[in-house]
N, C-alpha and C positions, 0 to 999 in steps of 0.2 A: 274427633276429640283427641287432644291432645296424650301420647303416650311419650312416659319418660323411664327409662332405665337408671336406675339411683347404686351409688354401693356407700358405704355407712363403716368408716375403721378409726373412729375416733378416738376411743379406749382400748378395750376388750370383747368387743363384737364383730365379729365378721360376717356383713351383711349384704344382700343385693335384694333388690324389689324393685318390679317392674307395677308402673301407676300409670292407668289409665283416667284421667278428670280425676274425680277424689271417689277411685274406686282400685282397692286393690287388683293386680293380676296374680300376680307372684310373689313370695315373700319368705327368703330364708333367710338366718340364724344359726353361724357357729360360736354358741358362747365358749368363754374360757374361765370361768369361774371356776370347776374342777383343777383348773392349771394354777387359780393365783391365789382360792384356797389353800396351799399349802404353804403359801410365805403371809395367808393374813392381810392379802391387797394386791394390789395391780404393780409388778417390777415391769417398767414399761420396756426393757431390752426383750424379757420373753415376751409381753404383748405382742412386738412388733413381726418376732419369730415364728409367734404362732399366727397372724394375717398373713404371713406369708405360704405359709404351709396349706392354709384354709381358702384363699380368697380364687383359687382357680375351680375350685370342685364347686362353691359356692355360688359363684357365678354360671358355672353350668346347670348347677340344680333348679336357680331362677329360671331360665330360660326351657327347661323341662317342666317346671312345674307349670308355669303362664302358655305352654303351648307357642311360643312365636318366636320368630326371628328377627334377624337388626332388619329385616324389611320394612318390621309392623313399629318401630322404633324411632322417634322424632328426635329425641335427644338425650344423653349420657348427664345425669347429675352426681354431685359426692361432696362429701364433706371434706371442706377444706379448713375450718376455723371453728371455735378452738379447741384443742386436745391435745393430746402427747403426740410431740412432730413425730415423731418414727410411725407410730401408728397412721396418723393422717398422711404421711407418704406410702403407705403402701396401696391405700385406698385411690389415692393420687394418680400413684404412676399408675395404676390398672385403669381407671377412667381416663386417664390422656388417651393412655395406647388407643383405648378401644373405641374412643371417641376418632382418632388419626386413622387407625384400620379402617373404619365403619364409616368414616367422612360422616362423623354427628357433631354439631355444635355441643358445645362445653357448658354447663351450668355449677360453678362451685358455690354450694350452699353452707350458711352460718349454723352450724348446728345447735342450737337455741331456737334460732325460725326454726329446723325441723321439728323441735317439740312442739310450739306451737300448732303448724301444720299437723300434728298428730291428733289432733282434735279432730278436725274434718273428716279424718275416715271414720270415724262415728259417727259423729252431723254434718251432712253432706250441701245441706244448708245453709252452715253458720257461715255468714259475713262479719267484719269489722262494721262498726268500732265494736271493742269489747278489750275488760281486763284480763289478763294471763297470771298466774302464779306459775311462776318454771321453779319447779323445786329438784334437785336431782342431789346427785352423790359431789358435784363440783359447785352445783350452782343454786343459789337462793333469789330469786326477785320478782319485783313486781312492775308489771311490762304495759304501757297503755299499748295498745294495737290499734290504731289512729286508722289506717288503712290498711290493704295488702302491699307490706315493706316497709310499712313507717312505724318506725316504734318510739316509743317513750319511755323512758326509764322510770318511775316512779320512785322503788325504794330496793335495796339490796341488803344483802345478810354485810355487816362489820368484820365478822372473820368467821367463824365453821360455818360451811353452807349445811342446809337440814341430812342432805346424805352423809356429810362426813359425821355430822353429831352421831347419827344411828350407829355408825358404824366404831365409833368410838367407846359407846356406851354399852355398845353388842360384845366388846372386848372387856368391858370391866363385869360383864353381868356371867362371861364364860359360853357365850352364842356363837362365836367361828363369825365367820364372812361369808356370805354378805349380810350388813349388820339388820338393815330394812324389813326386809320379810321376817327374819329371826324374831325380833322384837316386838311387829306385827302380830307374829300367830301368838306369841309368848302372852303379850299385853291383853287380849281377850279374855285370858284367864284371869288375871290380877281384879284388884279394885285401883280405880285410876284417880283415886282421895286418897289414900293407904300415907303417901308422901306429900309436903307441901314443898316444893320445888318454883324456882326462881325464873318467871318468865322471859327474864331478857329484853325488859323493855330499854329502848333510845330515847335519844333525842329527838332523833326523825319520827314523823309519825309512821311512816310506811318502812321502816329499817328494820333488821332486826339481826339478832344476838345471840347464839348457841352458845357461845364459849365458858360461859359463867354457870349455864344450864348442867351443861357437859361434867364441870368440877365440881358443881354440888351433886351430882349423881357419884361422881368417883371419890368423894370424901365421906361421903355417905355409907359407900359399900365397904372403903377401910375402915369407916370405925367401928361398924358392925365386926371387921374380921378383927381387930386390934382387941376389943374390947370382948371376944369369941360368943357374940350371939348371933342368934339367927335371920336372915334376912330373906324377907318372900319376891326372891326372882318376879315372879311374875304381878306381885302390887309396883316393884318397883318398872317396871317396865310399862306399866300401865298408866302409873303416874308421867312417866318421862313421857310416853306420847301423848297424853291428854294435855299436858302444857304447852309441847309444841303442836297440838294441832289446834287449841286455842289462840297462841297466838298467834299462830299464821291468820286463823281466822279471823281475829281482830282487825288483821293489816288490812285482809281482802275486805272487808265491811268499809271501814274506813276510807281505802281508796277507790269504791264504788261509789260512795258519798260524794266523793272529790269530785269525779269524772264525771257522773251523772249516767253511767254505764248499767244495765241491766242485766251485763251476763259474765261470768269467768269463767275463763278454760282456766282449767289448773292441766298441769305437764310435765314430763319429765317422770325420771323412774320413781319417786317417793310418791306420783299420783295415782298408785296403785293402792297406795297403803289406804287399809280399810276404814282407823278412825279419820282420816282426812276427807274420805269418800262419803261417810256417812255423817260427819260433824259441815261439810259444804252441801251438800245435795241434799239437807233437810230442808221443807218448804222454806218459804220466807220471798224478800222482796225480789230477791234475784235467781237467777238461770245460773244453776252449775252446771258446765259441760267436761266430761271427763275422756279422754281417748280410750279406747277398748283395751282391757285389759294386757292385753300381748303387745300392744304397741306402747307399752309407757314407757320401758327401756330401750335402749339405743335401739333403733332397727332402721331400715334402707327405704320402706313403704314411707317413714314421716319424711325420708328428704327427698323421696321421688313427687310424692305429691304439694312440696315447696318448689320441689325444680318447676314442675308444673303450671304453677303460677308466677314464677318469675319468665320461664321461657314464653309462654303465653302475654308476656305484656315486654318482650323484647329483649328481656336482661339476656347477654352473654359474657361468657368469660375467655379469656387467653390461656393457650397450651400452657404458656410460662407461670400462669398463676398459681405463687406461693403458697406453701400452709403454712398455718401460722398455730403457735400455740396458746395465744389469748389474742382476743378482737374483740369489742364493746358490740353488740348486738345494734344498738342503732346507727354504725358503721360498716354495715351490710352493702353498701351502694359501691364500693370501694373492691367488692370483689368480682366488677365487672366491666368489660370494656367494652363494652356496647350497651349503652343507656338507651331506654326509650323517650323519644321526644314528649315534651308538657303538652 
């Protein structure tokens, strides 16, 4: 069975996981949140500071934690695309190196497939076809999964993806960063009727809209301060996710209709949050698949067990291959210079 060694420094995590088939071995996490907490977000020159600081000890802690050496090691994967280039070079140059020391083939993986592949270390099962929602702090969309590698685009967010809205709205309500969990535990308390707020509908059916969401919540909370009355943090908050996780759900209904698809992995760090878990994984006609709680944010396990299945059907990559800080997910094929024959 296929073993792959993955490291993951896309953003703000510094990460290594060792994946054997779609079963964890090893799997650490130096977040920086503590670090970017105090400017309110990610300044990507400290990001890059701090993988550098972190990604040697990190790596040795995989390999203590998994018990193995590069013997028991088929091949080195990492995120190359897309993120903050400083961060994805530090992930880089440590996966060349240790690929070139170690004489291991190169696998640089789309970190969007990782999220996807983050489902399979829950269900170890699941094949394509099937829909995806990748909702996270950069990215909103809806992904057909045709195969293992073929993706389709159905519908993308117009401009705030769902993470930055949280996070935006986490700043006008007085929640710190990160805005997601904040608003999450806050919103349990509230009533999520309290406000009637602007879903964000398009033109497309499967698109969708934060932006307009985003400034009726922040018009809302000055006119309550302007006008000096009082405003319930937590109805408001409640409200703000019940819309958006309404209409994410709309979209996902919708383009399950379309596809003829039975099942959704939803991905990516916002597939943590709870009314999304519990407003998709209510019975009905379809399979909600959701990755295990610890893996919704960035980590090294969802792109070792991507590498896994690209290395496994041939894909390789070159020492020379670039990172990039945006790449369309269904231009995956591109970061490989050894294709496997049709």
């Amino acid at each position: 069975m296929t073993t792959i060694f993955a490291i993951e420094t896309s953003c703000d995590e510094s990460a290594a996981a060792i994946v054997r088939g779609r079963t964890v071995v090893a799997s650490i996490i130096a977040s920086q949140i503590d670090v970017h907490r105090l400017t309110g977000g990610v300044v990507p020159e400290v990001a890059s500071r701090e993988h550098l600081q972190a990604l040697g000890g990190v790596i040795a802690a995989c390999f203590a934690e998994g018990g193995l050496g590069w013997a028991d090691i088929d091949a080195v994967a990492f995120t190359c695309a897309p993120g903050l280039v400083g961060s994805l070079l530090m992930g880089s140059m440590a996966a060349k190196t240790l690929a070139l020391v170690h004489a291991r083939p190169l696998v640089g993986i789309h970190h969007l497939e990782g999220h996807i592949y983050s489902a399979f270390l829950s269900d170890p099962a699941l094949e394509p076809p099937f829909l995806c929602l990748l909702v996270s702090g950069g990215h909103t969309s809806l992904v057909a999964v045709e195969d293992h590698g073929r993706y389709r685009i159905l519908g993308r967010t117009r401009d705030d993806a769902v993470g930055e809205a949280y996070d935006k709205v986490a700043r006008v309500l007085g929640l710190g960063y990160p805005g997601g969990p904040a608003i999450d535990k806050l919103a349990q308390r509230g009533d999520p009727r309290a406000f009637a707020l602007p879903g964000g509908r398009v033109e497309s059916p499967f698109d969708t809209s934060f932006s307009g969401l985003k400034t009726a919540v922040l018009r809302l909370a000055e006119k309550h301060r302007l006008q000096r009355l009082p405003i319930d943090r937590a109805d408001l908050a409640a409200s703000f996710q019940r819309t958006v996780v309404e209409t994410l759900a709309e979209r996902v209904e919708l383009a399950l209709a379309h596809t003829g698809y039975d099942t959704v992995v939803v991905a990516g760090g916002v597939s943590a949050n709870r009314g999304l878990r519990e407003r998709l994984g209510q019975a009905g006609p379809y399979r909600a698949v959701f990755p295990p709680m610890h893996f919704c944010t960035d980590n090294a396990a969802m792109i070792a067990c991507a590498g896994v299945a690209r290395f496994e059907r041939g894909f390789r990559s070159s020492l020379d291959l670039p990172v990039q800080s945006r790449l369309s997910l269904e231009a995956c094929d591109s970061l490989y210079q050894c294709l496997p024959v049709p």
